[in-house]
Phi, psi and omega in degrees: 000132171315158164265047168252284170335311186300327197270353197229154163238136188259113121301161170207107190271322183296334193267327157283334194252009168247004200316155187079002163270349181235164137233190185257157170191168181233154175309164160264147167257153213240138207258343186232098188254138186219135151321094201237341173192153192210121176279079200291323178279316181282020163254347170310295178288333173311347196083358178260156185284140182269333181302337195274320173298339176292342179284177166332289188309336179263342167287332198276016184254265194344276194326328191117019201246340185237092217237160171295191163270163173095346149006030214233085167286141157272157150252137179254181206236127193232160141258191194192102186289092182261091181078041159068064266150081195281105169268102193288349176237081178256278166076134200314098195273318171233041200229161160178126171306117152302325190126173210241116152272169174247099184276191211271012143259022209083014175244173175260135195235134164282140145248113181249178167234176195180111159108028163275027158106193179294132152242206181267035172213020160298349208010060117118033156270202190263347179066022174272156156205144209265151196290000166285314180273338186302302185318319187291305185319318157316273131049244165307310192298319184297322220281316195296303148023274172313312180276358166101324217288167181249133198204170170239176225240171152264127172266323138240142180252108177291126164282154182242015194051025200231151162246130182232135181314143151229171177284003179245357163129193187268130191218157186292127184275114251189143170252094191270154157249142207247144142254140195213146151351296189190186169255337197332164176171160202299321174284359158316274262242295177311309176316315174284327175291350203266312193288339173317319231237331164267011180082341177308326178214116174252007154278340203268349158299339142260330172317291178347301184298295160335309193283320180300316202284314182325293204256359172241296170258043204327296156350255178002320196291323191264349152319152169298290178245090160335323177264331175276293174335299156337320196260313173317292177312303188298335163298313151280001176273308151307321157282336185261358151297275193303345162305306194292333178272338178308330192299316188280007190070030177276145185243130169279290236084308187237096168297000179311170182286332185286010169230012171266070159000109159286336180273356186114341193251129177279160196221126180098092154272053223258242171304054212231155154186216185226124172286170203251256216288120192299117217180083175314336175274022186272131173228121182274313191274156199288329179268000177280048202294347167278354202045054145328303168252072183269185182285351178243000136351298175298324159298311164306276200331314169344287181312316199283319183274343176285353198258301175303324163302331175270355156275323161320313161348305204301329213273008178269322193290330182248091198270027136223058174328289196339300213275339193226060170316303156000268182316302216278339187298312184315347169283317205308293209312332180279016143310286200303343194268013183266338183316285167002272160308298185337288184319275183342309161333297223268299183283346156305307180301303211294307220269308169263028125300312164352280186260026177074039187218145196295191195248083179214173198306280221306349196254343180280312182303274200340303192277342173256032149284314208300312201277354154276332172305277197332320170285308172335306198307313201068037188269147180329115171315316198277288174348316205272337173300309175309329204271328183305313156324295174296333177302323173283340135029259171128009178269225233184342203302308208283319199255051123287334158310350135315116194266295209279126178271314199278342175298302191287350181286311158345272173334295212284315181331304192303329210263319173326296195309317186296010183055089205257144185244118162288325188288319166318313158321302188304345202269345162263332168239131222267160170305288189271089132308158147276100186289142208277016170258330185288316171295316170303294185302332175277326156323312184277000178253342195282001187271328166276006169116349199242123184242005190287298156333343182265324170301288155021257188348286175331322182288263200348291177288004168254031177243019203305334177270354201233122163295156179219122188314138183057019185258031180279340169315289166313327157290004198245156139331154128356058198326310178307355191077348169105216204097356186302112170265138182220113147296138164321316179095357176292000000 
């Protein structure tokens, strides 16, 4: 065994305290594994040397090929509501739990993998994945990161030498490595509640759960009813996410329940992007043709898998549901109706930080004409906050974005008199996105061997406030005008 391997303890507390949520399984192995990118401050905060993960000895860790003892990678076994669409067996098709660390602030982190080959829950894919969508996940995840939003991150992405089929052709194959809170999620908790009800395990619905309350909502444990406080948490945790993503102009895409976090954390940068030009019906992935996860969307659908979590819920909140359906619905809902108010909370604050202005009703109108100009307008998202700062100014920038000036002149008079703080403003709206053509050129070069662009990005976007002298590529819109298509990447 390497001493990289030798030197580290894996744990998998999921793997003890969950049987019948997994199987055990192993990486495939891949014979020439190359560094194609290593997230060097998060292997810092896991406590690991980044130089050392870079050898050999250290690639062969990543991958999955050298693990310490004592070991046990998984697959876990999830369900899923997909485009509202119920699937009772999904679970890591290409995936695999490594096992948990303790980073050097004490918490516990999953390492996982994701395109490490077929497991018994591929439903007959290759369980592989190409060096473009691994690479967007990086990507995205620092850019979210950077930006405050709470997310899981890559600590490395691996070429595997392999070329694997897709439908654009044979493309270079590639292994990310993910870190996370946990993996737990609302399709877990469906999964589970499905084997509770067939008897198959009439245990493992609390256990689950019991384990979710641990490692996520310790609080939840000292309530009166737990599981409804459980249920409480994750609720608000979600609403106060997707606020976060509304503010920047984040698009998820696949909103499913099997991508809906118990910690709290966004998950799957699949069909994901950053909108431009402003429009609540804007949708990026190529299979969403209803807007299901369009951008204004997202809170209700949000609301809709949380609804589904509380029902997995029930036979816990009410431990003789069969008999009293009622009593138990009757805690949830009123939980599930706290989303709202959550939410609202949360894109309220976010949002007249925008534009440097307090939290009070009369300033919640002034912002939603601004955000009805803006969509007439189509003016940039991101672009348009900064330029809105100079405007407090005394400059000209935002309501050049403007065909009708005077409607906005209108406006901005009104938005002047409240004496609006611009630095406050720069300091919440970022500069730097990962703008999706720019993600796109760097994803396309790296399938052709050239990663610099991609290193590139990366330098940027973990800067998102502070301009930076010759980064003016990167602040600008889509020249081509947008139009952005984004795939799963399966």
């Amino acid at each position: 065994m390497s001493s990289v391997a030798a030197d580290l303890t894996l744990e998998n507390t999921f793997a003890r305290d969950l049987d019948g949520l997994f199987v055990p399984w192993q990486a495939a192995q891949f014979p020439e594994p190359a560094l194609l990118a290593l997230n060097e401050e998060l292997a810092r905060e896991l406590g690991l040397d980044p130089a050392t993960l870079a050898t050999p000895a250290g690639i062969a860790l990543l991958i999955g090929a050298d693990l310490p003892a004592g070991a046990a990678p998984i697959a876990q076994g999830y369900a899923g509501h997909q485009f509202g669409g119920y699937s009772p067996r999904l679970g890591d098709g290409r995936a695999l739990l490594l096992g948990e660390l303790t980073d050097a602030a004490g918490r516990r982190r999953d390492l996982h993998l994701k395109g490490s080959g077929g497991t018994p829950f591929s439903r007959g894919g290759d369980g592989k994945a190409a060096v473009g969508p691994m690479l967007r996940e990086y990507v995205i995840g620092e850019a979210m990161h950077a930006l405050g939003v709470p997310t899981t991150r890559a600590l490395a992405v691996l070429g595997t030498s392999e070329q694997i089929a897709r439908e654009e052709g044979l493309l270079p194959g590639a292994v990310l490595v993910r870190v996370a809170a946990s993996h737990l999620r609302v399709g877990s908790f469906q999964y589970a509640a499905a084997m509770t009800a067939a008897k198959k395990d009439p245990t493992i619905l609390r256990r689950l759960a019991d384990y979710a309350i641990a490692r996520h909502h310790p609080a939840a444990a000292e309530a009166d009813q737990p599981y409804v406080a459980l249920l409480e948490a994750v609720t608000q945790r979600q609403a106060e996410l997707v606020a976060r993503w509304m503010c920047l102009g984040f698009v998820h895409g696949v909103m499913n329940t099997d991508n809906v976090t118990i910690s709290g954390e966004t998950i799957d940068y699949g069909p994901c992007a950053f909108m431009e030009g402003y429009d609540p019906g804007t949708v990026f992935s190529s299979i969403d043709h209803a807007g299901r996860y369009a951008y204004a969307n997202q809170p209700p659908i949000t609301l809709w898998n949380l609804s589904r979590f509380a029902e997995s819920l029930l036979p816990l909140v009410n431990e003789d549901v069969d008999e009293d359906q009622e009593a138990a619905v009757a805690k949830v809902v009123p939980v599930l109706d706290t989303f709202a108010d959550h939410f609202a909370a949360a894109w309220r604050a976010g949002m007249l930080a925008k534009v440097g202005l307090a939290d009070t009703g009369d300033n919640v109108e002034l912002l939603q004409e601004l955000l009805a100009l803006m969509q007439t307008a189509r003016v940039d998202w991101t672009s348009f906050w900064r330029a809105l700062a100079q405007d407090a100014r005394g400059g000209t920038v935002a309501r050049d974005m403007f065909l009708a000036r005077e409607d906005f002149d209108a406006w901005a008079t009104r938005w002047l008199d409240r004496k609006p703080d611009a630095e406050a403003m720069d300091a919440v709206n970022p500069v730097y996105i990962p703008r999706n053509h720019k993600v796109q050129e760097a994803l396309d070069a790296a399938t052709t061997g050239d990663l610099g662009p991609v290193t590139r990005l990366i330098e940027v976007i973990r800067e998102p406030y502070v301009v930076r002298p010759g980064l003016e590529a990167y602040a600008e819109p889509d020249p081509n005008g947008g139009g952005y298509v984004t795939f799963c990447g399966t």
